[in-house]
N, C-alpha and C positions, 0 to 999 in steps of 0.2 A: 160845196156838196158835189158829191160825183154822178156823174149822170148814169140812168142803171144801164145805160149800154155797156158799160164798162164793168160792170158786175159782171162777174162768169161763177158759175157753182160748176161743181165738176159729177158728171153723172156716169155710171156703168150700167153697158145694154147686157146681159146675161143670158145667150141665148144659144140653139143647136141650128137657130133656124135661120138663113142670111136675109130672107127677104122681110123676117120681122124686125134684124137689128138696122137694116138698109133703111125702113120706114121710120122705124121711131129716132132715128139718128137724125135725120131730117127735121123731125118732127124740135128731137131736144135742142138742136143748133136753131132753129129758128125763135129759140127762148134766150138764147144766148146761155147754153150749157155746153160745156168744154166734156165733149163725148169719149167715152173708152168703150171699146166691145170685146168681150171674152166671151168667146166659141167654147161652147161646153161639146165635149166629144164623148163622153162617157161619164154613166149616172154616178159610177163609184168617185169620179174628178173633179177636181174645182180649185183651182189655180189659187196660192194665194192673193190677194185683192190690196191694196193700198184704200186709205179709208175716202169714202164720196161722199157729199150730200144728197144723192138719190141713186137707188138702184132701181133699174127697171129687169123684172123676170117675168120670163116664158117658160110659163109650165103649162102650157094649154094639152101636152101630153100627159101629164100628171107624174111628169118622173122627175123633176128637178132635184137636187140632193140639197135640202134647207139643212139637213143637220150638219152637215160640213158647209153650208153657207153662213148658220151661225154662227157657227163654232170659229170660225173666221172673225165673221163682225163683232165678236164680242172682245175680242185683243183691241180694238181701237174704242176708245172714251168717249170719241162724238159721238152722237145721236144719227142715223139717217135717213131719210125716205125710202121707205121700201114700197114698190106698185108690184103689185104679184099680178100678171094675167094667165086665167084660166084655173086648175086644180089650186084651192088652199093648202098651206103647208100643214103640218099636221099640229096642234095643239100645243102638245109635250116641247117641241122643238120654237114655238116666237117665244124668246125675249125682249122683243121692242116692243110698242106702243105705236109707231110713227107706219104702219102697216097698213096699206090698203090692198084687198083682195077687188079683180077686176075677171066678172065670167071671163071676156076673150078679148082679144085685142081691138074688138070692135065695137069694143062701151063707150057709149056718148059721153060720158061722165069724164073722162081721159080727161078731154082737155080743161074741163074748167079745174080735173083737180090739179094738174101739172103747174096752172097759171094760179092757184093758190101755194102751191108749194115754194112755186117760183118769190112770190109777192113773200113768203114767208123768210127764205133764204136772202133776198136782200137786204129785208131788213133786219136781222140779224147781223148782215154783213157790216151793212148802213150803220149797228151802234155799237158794233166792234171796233171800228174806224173812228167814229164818234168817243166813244171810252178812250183808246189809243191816243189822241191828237189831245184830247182833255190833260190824260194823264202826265203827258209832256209837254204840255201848254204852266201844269202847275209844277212838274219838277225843276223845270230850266229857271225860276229866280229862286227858288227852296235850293236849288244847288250853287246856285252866286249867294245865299246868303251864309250857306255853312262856310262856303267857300274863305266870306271874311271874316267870320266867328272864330275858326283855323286861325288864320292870320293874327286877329288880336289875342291868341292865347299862347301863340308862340315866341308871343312881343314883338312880331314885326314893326308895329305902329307904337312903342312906347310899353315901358314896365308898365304892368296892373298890381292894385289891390288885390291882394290875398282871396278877398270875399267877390271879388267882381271874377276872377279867375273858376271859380266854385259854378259862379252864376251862367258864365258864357257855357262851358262846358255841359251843364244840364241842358241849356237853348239847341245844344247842338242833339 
């Protein structure tokens, strides 16, 4: 098993504001989340994004542009955390599910929900890893066994019966 130190999810700070991406960067590193921050300069911009398991946004001015924020996040297939602080985005515009709205950056709530999101991302992680290490745990003699099945249909080892020839061939 891996220890979860070694777990890293990878989170984007979304902000105009340095001294909030400066805090919650600290905040996400000391979860052991691999931090990006994209300075928002203007309401009409918003950088294309590579896909994260959490974004964190500052709208505590109420201007942030979620329509080109989703319109973004909806080209990538995962699922991510979104923590909204301050103004909600508007209705029309969430298509996720995985969204929490926070008044301001000074909700107690913050951490315990970060440290569940966190708990949630590993082990997702945990049985993605798990499924992977299975799946090549059973491929590697399923693949020495076709491996000889090939061999005895090619006659490596000796002519076959007609009807045994029939039989290896389905096996495979």
């Amino acid at each position: 098993m891996i220890p979860q130190t070694q777990i890293i999810s990878h989170a984007v700070i979304l902000s105009s504001n340095l001294d909030f991406s400066s805090k919650f960067e600290r905040i996400l590193k000391n979860h052991h989340f691999q931090v990006e921050q994209i300075f928002i300069k203007k309401k009409s911009e918003l950088p294309a994004f590579v896909h994260s398991d959490l974004f964190l946004i500052d709208n505590e001015t109420g201007h942030f542009p979620f329509h080109l924020f989703f319109k973004n996040l909806n080209h990538h297939s995962q699922k991510s955390f979104i923590i909204n602080f301050g103004t909600p985005p508007p209705a029309e515009v969430v298509v996720d599910n995985n969204l929490v709205n926070l008044a301001s950056q000074e909700d107690d709530s913050f951490p315990r929900i970060l440290a569940f999101i966190d708990q949630i991302l590993r082990r997702e992680k945990l049985q993605l890893e798990f499924s992977s290490m299975l799946l090549h745990d059973i491929r590697s003699p399923l693949n020495s066994l076709i491996g000889y099945l090939e061999l005895l249909i090619s006659g490596t080892f000796g002519k076959l019966e007609p009807g045994h020839h029939n039989i290896l061939e389905k096996s495979i």
